[in-house]
N, C-alpha and C positions, 0 to 999 in steps of 0.2 A: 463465410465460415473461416475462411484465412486469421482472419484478426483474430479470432477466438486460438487458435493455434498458434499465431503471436503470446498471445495470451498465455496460453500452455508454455510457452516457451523461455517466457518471459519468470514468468512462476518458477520453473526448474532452476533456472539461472539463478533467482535470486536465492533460493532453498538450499545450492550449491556453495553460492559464497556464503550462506549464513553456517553451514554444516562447519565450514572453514575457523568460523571464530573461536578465540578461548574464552572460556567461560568466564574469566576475570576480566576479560572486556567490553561485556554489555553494558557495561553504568559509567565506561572511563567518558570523560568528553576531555581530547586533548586541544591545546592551542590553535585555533585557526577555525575549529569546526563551531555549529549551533549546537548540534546536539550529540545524541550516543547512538549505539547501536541499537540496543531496546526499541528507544525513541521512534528510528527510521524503520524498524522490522514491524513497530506497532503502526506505524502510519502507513506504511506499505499494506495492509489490512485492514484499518481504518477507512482510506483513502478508496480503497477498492468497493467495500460495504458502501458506502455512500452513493457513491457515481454509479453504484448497480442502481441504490433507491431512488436517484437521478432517473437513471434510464428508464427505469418500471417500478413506477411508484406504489406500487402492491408491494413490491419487495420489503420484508420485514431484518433488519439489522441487527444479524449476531452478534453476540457481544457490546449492547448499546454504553453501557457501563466505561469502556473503552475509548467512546468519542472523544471526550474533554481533556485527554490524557496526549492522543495525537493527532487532533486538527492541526492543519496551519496557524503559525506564530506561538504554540505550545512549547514547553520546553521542561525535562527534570526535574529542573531546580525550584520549580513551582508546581510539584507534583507535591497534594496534602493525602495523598491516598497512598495505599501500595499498587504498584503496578504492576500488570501480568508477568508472571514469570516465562524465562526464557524458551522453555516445555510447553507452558501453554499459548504461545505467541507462535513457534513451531507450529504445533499442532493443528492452532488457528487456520495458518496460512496451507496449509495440506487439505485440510479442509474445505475451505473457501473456493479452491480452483476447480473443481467441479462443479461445485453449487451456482458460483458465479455463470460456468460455461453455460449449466443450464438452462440456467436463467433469460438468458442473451440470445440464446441460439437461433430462434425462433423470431425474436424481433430487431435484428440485425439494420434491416430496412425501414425499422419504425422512425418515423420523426419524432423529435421529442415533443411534451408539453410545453414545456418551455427550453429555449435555444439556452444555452450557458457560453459566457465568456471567461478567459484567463485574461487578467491585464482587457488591456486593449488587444492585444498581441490577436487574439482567437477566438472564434466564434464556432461553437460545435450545434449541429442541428439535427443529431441524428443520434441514435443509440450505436452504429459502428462508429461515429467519429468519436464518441464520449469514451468504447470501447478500447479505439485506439489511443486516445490519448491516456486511459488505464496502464495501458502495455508503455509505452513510450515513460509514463510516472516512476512506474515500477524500475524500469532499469535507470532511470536516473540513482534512485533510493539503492540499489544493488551496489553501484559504484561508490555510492560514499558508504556503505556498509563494507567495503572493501576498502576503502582508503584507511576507515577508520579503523579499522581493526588490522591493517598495516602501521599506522599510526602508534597503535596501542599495544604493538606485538616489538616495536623496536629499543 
């Protein structure tokens, strides 16, 4: 139940530095970085929907419409849709962090269907390790959401 509280934790964190940004810099993508803010706050919630329907494949994915916009190797500038506004990507992610806990709570201990690798790097077998590597995602995604919008505030 730890990891879920990570989880929690993790969430507030990033909902903290997103509170932080100005609203004229969700779309800047400056020198150095892949993408924007938008980008990394839709994939931080993307990324989370997914790896729940990973964990427990009953799980139905909110906002499916969403996927194509922030999988990996996606990017802006190859955006032919409008993407969620910054309201409803907030909202999203307020959202989610309950539903996700719920979800989890209960099968913590579950082995997966199938094991998932990152790279070669990692091999996860379990719905707390898929959990954890959720949390660990997320604050990755937090920090360049702060960089960025340090970036884009100077």
């Amino acid at each position: 139940m730890e990891t879920l509280n990570q989880f929690n934790f993790a969430r507030i964190y990033t909902l903290g530095r997103i509170k932080q940004v100005n609203d004229v810099a969700w779309d800047i993508q400056p020198p150095g970085f892949n993408n924007t803010i938008r980008w990394n706050v839709g994939h931080v919630y993307v990324n989370a929907e997914i790896l729940s329907q990973k964990a427990i494949p009953s799980y139905e994915i909110v906002h499916p419409e969403w996927v194509p916009l922030f999988v990996p190797e996606t990017k802006p500038s190859d955006w032919d849709v409008e993407p969620p506004t910054s309201v409803e990507l907030v909202s999203a992610l307020k959202e989610q962090t309950e539903r996700i806990k719920a979800v989890l709570a209960n099968n913590l201990s579950n082995f997966l269907i199938e094991s998932i690798s990152i790279g070669n790097l990692h091999e996860m077998n379990t719905v707390e390790a898929l959990a954890q590597f959720m949390v660990w995602h997320e604050g990755v995604h937090a920090g360049i959401i702060h960089a960025l919008n340090r970036a884009t505030s100077e």
